[in-house]
C-alpha positions as YAML, in Angstrom:
chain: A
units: angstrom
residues:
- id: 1
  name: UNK
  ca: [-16.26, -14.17, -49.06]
- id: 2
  name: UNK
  ca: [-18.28, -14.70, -46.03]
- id: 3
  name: UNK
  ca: [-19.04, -17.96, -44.16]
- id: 4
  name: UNK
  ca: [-21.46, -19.33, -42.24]
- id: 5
  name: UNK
  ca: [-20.88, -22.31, -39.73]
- id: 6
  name: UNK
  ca: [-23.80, -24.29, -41.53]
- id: 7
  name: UNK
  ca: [-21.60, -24.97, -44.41]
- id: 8
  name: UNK
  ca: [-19.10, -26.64, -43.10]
- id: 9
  name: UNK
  ca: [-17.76, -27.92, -46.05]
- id: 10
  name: UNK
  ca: [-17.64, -24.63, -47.71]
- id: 11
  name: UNK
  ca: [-15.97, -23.44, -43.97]
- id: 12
  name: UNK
  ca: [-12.59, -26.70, -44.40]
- id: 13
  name: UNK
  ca: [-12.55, -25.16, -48.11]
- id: 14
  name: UNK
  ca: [-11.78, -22.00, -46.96]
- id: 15
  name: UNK
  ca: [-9.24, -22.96, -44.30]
- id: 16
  name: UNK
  ca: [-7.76, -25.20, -46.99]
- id: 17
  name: UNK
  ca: [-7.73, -22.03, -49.70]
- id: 18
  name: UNK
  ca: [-6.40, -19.56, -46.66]
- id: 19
  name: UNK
  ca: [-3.83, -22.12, -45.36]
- id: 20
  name: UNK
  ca: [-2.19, -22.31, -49.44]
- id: 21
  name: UNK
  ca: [-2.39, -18.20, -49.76]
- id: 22
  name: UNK
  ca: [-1.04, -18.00, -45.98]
- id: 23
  name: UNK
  ca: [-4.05, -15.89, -45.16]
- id: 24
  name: UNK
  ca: [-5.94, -15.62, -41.84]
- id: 25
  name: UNK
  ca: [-9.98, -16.10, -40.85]
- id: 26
  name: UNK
  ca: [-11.96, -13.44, -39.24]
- id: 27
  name: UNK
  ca: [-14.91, -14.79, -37.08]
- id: 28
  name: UNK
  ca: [-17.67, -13.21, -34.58]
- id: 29
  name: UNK
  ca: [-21.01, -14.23, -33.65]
- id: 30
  name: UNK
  ca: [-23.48, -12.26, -35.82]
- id: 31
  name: UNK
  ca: [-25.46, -10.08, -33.25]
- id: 32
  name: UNK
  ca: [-28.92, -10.71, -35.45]
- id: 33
  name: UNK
  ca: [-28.88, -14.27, -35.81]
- id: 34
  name: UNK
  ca: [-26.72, -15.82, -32.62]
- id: 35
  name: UNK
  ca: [-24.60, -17.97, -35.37]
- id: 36
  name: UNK
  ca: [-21.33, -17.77, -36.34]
- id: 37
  name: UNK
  ca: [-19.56, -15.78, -39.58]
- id: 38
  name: UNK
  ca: [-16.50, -16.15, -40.98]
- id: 39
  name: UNK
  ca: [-14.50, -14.10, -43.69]
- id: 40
  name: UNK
  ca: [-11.35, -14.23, -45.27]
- id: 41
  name: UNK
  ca: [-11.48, -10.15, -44.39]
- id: 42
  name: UNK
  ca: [-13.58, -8.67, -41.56]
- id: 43
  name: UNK
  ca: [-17.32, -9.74, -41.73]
- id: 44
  name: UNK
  ca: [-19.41, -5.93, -41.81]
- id: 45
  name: UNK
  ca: [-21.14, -8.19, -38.59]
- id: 46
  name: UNK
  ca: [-18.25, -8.27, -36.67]
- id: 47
  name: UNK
  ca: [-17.49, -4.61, -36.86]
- id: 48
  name: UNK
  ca: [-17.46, -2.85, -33.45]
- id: 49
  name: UNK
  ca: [-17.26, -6.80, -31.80]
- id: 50
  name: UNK
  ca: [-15.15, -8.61, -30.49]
- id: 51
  name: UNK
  ca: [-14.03, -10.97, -32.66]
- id: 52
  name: UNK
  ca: [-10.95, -14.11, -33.55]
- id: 53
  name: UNK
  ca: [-8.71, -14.53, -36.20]
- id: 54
  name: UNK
  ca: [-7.67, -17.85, -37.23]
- id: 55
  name: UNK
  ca: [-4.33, -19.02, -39.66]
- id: 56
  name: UNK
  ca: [-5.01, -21.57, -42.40]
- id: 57
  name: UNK
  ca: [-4.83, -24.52, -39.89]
- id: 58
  name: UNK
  ca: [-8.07, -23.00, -37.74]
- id: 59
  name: UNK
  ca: [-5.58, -22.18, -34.74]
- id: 60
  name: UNK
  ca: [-6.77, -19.02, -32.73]
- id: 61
  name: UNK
  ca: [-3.77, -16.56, -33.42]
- id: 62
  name: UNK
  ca: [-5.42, -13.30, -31.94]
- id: 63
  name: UNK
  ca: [-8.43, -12.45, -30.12]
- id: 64
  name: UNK
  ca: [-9.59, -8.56, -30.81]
- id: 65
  name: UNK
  ca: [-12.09, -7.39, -27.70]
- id: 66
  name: UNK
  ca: [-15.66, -5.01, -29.14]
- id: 67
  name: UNK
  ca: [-15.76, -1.64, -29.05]
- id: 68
  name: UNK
  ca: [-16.30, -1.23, -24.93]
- id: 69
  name: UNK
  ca: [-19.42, 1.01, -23.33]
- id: 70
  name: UNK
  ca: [-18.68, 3.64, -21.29]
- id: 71
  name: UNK
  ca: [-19.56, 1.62, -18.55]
- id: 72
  name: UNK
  ca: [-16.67, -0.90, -19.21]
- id: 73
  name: UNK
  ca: [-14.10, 1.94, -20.49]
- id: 74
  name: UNK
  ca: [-15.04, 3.53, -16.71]
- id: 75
  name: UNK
  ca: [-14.42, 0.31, -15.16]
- id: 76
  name: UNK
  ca: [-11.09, -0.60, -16.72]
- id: 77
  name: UNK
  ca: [-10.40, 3.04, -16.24]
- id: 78
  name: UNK
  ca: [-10.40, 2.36, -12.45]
- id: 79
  name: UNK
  ca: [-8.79, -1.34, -12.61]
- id: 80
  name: UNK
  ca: [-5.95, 0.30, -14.11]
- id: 81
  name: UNK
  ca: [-5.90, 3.10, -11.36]
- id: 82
  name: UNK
  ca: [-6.26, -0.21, -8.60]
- id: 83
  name: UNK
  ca: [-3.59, -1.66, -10.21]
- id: 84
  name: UNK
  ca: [-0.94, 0.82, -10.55]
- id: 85
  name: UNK
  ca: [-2.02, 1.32, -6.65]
- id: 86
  name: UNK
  ca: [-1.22, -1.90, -5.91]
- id: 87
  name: UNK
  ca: [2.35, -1.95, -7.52]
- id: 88
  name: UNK
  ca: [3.35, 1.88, -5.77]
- id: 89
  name: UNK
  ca: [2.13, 0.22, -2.56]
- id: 90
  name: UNK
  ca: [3.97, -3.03, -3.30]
- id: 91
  name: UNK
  ca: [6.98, -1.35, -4.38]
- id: 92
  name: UNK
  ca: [7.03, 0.98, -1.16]
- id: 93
  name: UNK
  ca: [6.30, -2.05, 1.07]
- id: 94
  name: UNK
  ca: [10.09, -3.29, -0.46]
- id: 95
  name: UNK
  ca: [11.51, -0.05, -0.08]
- id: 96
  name: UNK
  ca: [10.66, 0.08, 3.82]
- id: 97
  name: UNK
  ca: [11.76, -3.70, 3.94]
- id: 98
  name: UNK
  ca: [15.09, -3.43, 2.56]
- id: 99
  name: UNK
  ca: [15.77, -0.15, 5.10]
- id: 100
  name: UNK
  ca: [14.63, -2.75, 7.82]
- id: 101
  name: UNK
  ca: [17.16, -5.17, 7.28]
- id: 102
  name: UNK
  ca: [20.18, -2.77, 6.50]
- id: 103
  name: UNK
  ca: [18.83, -1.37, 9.82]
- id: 104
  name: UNK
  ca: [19.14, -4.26, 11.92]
- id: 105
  name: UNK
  ca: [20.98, -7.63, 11.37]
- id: 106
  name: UNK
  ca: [18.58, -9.94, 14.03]
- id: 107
  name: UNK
  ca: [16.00, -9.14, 16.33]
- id: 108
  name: UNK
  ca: [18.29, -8.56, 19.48]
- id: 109
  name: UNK
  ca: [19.11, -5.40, 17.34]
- id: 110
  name: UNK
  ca: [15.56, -4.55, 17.51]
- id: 111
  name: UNK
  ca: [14.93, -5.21, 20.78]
- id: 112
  name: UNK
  ca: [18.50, -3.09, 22.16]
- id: 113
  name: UNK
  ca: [16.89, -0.07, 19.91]
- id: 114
  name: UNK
  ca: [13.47, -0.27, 21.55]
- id: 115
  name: UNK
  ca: [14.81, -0.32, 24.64]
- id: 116
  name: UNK
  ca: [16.93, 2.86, 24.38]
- id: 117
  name: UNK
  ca: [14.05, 4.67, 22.21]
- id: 118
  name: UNK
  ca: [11.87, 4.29, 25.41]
- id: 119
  name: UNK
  ca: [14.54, 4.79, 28.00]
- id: 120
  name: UNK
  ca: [14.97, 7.98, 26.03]
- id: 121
  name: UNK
  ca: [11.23, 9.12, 26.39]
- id: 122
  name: UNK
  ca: [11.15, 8.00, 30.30]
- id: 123
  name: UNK
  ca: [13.74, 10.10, 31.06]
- id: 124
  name: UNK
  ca: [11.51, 13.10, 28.84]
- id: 125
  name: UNK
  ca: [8.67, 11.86, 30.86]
- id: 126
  name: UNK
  ca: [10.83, 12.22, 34.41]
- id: 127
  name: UNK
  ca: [12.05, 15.26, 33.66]
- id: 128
  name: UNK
  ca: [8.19, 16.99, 32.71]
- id: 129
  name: UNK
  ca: [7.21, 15.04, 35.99]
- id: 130
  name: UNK
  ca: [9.62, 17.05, 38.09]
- id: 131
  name: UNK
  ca: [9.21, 20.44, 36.26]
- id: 132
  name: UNK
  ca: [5.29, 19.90, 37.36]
- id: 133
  name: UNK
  ca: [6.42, 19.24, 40.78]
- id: 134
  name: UNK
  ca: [8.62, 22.04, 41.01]
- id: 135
  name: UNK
  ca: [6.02, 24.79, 39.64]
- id: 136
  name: UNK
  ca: [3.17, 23.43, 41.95]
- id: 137
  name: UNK
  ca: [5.44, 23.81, 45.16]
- id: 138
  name: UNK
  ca: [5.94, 27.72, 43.54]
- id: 139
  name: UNK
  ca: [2.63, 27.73, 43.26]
- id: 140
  name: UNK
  ca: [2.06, 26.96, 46.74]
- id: 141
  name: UNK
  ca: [4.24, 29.68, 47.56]
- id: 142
  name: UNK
  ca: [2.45, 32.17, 45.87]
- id: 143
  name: UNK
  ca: [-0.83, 30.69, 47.23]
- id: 144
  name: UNK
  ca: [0.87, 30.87, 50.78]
- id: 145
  name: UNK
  ca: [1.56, 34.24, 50.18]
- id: 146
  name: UNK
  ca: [-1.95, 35.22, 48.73]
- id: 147
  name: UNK
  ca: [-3.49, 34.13, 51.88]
- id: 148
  name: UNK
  ca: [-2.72, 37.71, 53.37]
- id: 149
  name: UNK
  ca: [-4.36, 39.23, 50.94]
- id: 150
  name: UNK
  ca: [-7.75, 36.92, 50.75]
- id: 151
  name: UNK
  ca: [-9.75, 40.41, 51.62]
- id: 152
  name: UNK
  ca: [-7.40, 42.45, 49.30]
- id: 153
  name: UNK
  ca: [-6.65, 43.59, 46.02]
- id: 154
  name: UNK
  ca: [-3.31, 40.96, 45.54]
- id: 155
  name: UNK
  ca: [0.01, 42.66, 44.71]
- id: 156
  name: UNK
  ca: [0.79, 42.46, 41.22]
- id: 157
  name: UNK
  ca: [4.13, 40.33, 41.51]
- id: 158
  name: UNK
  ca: [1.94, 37.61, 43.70]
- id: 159
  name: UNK
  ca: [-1.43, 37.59, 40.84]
- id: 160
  name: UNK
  ca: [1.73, 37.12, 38.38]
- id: 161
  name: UNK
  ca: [3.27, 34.27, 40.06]
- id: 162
  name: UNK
  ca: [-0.06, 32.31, 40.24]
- id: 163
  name: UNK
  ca: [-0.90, 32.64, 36.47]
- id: 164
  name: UNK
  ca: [2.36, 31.94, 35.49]
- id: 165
  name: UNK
  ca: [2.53, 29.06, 37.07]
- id: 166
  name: UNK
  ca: [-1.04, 27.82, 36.09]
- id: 167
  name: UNK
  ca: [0.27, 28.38, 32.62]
- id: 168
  name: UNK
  ca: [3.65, 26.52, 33.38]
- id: 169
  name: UNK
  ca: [1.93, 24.00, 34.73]
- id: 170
  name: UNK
  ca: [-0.82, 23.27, 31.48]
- id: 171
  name: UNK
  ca: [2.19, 23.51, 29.21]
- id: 172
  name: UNK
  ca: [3.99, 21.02, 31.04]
- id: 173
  name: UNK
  ca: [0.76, 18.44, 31.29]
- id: 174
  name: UNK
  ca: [0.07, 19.20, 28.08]
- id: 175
  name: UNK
  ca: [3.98, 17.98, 26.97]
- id: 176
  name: UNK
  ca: [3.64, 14.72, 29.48]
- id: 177
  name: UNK
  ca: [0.42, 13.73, 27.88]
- id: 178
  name: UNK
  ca: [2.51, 13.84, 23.96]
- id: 179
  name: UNK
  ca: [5.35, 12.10, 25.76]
- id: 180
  name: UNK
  ca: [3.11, 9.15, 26.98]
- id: 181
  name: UNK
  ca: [1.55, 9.20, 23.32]
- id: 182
  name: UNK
  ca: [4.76, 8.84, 22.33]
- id: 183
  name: UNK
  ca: [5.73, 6.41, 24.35]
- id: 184
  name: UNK
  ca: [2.97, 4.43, 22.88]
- id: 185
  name: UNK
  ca: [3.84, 4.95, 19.13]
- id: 186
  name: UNK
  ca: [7.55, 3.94, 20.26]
- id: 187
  name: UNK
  ca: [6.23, 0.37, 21.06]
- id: 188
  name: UNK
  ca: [3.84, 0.18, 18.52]
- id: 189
  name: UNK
  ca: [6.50, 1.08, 16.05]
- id: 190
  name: UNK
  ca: [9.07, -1.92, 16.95]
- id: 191
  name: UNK
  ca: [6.77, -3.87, 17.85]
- id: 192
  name: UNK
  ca: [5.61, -3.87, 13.74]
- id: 193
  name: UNK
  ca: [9.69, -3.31, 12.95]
- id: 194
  name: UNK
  ca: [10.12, -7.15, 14.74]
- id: 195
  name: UNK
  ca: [6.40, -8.45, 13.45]
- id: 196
  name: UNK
  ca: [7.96, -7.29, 9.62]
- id: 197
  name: UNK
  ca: [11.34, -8.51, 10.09]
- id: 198
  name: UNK
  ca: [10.19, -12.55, 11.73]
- id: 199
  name: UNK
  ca: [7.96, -11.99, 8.54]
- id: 200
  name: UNK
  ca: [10.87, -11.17, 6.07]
- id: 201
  name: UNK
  ca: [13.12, -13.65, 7.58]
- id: 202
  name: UNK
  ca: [10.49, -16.72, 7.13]
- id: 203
  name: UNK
  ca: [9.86, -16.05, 3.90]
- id: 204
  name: UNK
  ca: [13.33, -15.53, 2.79]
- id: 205
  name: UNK
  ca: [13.93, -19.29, 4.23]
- id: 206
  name: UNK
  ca: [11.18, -20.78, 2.35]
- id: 207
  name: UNK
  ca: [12.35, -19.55, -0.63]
- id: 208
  name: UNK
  ca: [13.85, -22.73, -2.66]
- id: 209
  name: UNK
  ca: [17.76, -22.83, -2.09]
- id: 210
  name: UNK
  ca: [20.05, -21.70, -5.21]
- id: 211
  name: UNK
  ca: [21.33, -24.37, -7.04]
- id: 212
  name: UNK
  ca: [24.90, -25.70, -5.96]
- id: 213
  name: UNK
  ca: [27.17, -24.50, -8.68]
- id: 214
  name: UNK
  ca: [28.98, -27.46, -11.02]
- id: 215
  name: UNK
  ca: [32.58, -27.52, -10.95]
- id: 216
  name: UNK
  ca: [34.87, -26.51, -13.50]
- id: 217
  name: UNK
  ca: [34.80, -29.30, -16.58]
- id: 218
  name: UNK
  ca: [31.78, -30.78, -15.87]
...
């Protein structure tokens, strides 16, 4: 039996007849006509549309969604992909928090491991500073020594000396420059390890408190 909305006696007849049989209602909006049909089973209308079913008392007790496009299958295709994105990235973000605050217990722990991270790469950066310094004054040597010969083929052990010391010396820039990069992700690394854990902290004291428990009895 279907129903139209422009009997709406017929339409509290049927709601009366489903409510005593404990049967539901199946409306949609008829594509052709804009106006709403109603069925005790599936109008042929609704098929392939998104359509309600009602109990016997006209309460909504399921909404069923049309048959989607490709367009829309696509797009929940990739809300599903944003979403699942969002909760790997969300649970990751916990992950890293939780090995925050098992790493440090307040933020003079962060600050006493920042400073002995970067005391750590000064003294790398010291030490590549006075290798250079020490391979330029053998350098020197050598060019000292190749002086005597600026007319000359240069002995073998003094052309030697100079390129390896040109190539000591590029190899040792070379590892300054990464240290000083380093240096820079050092700082840039506790500085977001202190940002994170003010961030943690705060929210952890807004939270509401837990309720006091009741004693025993009462």
């Amino acid at each position: 039996m279907v129903l139209r909305p422009s009997t709406a006696v017929g339409a509290l007849a049927l709601l009366a007849s489903l409510a005593a049989q404990g049967a539901n209602l199946y409306c949609c909006q008829d594509p052709a006509t804009g106006r709403r049909v109603c069925s005790d089973g599936l109008p042929e209308q609704c098929r392939g549309k998104p359509y309600r079913i009602l109990d016997g008392a006209g309460n909504v007790i399921k909404e069923v969604e049309g048959a989607l496009t490709p367009e829309q299958k696509a797009q929940r295709a990739a809300e599903a992909k944003r979403q699942k994105e969002l909760e790997a990235a969300a649970r990751e973000q916990r992950r890293k928090d939780q090995a925050l605050l098992e790493t440090y217990g307040s933020l003079q722990d962060i600050e006493n491991a920042r400073v002995h991270a970067e005391n750590e790469v000064l003294e790398a950066i010291r030490q590549t500073e006075a290798r250079i310094a020490a391979v330029r004054k053998d350098r020197k040597r050598w060019e000292d020594e190749a002086e005597f010969y600026r007319k000359k083929t240069l002995p073998a052990d003094v052309e030697k000396g100079l390129r390896t010391a040109d190539y000591e010396i590029k190899a040792q820039t070379e590892l300054l420059d990464a240290k000083k990069r380093e240096m820079d992700l050092v700082r840039e690394k506790y500085a977001e390890d202190r940002r994170r854990y003010v961030d943690i902290v705060n929210s952890t004291r807004r939270l509401p408190a837990p309720a006091a428990p009741q004693p025993a009895g009462q």
